[in-house]
LUMBABA-736193 format. One record per residue (C-alpha): x, y, z. Coordinates in steps of 0.1 Angstrom, whole numbers, padded with zeros to 4 digits, always signed. Each point is the difference from the previous one (the first is absolute). Example, Ala and Ser with C-alpha at 12.3 -4.5 7.8 and 13.67 -1.06 7.14 Angstrom:
REM LUMBABA-736193
+0123-0045+0078+0014+0034-0007
This chain:
REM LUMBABA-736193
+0916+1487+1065-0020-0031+0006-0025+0019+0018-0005+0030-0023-0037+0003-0008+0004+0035-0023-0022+0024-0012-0039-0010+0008-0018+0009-0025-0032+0021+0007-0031-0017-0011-0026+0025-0021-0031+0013+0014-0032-0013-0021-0019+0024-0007-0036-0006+0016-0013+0016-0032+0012-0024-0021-0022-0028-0013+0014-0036+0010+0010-0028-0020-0024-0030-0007+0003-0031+0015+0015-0034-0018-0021-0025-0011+0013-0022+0024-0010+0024+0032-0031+0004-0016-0003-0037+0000+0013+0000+0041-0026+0027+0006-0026-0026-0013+0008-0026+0017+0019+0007+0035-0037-0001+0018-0010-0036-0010+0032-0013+0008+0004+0017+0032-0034-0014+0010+0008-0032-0012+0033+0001+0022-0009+0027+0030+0030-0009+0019+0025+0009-0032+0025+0027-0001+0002+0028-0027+0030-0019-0009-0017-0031-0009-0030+0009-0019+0027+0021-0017+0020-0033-0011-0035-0021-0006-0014+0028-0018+0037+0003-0027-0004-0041-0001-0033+0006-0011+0006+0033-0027+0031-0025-0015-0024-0030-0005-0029+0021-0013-0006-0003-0037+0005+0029-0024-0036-0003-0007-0009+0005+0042+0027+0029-0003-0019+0017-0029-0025+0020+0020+0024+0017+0022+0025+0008-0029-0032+0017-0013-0004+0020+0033+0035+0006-0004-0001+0017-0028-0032+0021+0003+0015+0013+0031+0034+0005-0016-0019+0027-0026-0016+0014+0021+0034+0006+0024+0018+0014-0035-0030+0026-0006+0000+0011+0037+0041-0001-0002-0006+0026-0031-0025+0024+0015+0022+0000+0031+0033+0009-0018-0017+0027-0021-0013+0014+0034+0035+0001+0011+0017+0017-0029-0025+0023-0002+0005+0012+0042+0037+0001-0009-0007+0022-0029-0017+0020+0019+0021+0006+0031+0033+0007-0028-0022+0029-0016-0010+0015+0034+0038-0001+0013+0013+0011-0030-0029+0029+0000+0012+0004+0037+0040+0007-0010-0010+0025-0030-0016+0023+0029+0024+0001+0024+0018+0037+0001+0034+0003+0017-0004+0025+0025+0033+0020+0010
């Protein structure tokens, strides 16, 4: 029993479709900042601007955090609008294909 794994669980397909979720303030604030501190340091590892660049988000101020949260939350509307126009989409194909099957089963005839 010690090396039962069970079940593995299948992971869901994303649809391609479907519009993607912002980023954090704080990858925002990696985004901005990766390039100068890999140019500073060209012989760093992803790994280590990674760990300079969290030492650097922890000692940051709120008031140097402030423009990102604001990117942060522009994006953040404008993923829940696109999230909304995508679901309606969606319920309205499944509407759709339920009326046309159902359509489908009234006009099928038994044939003997």
């Amino acid at each position: 029993m010690m090396n039962y794994v069970g079940k593995r669980k299948k992971r869901r397909k994303r649809d391609p479709q479907a519009p993607r979720r912002p980023p954090s303030s704080f990858l925002l604030f990696c985004q901005d900042h990766y390039a100068q501190l890999k140019r500073e340091n060209p012989n760093w590892s992803v790994v280590q601007v990674a760990k300079a660049t969290g030492k650097m988000w922890s000692t940051a101020t709120d008031l140097e955090k402030h423009p990102y949260e604001q990117r942060v939350a522009l994006l953040r509307a404008k993923y829940f609008e696109e999230l909304e126009l995508y679901r309606k989409q969606c319920n309205a194909r499944k509407k759709y294909r339920m009326s046309a099957r159902n359509r489908c089963r009234g006009k099928r005839v038994r044939q003997s």
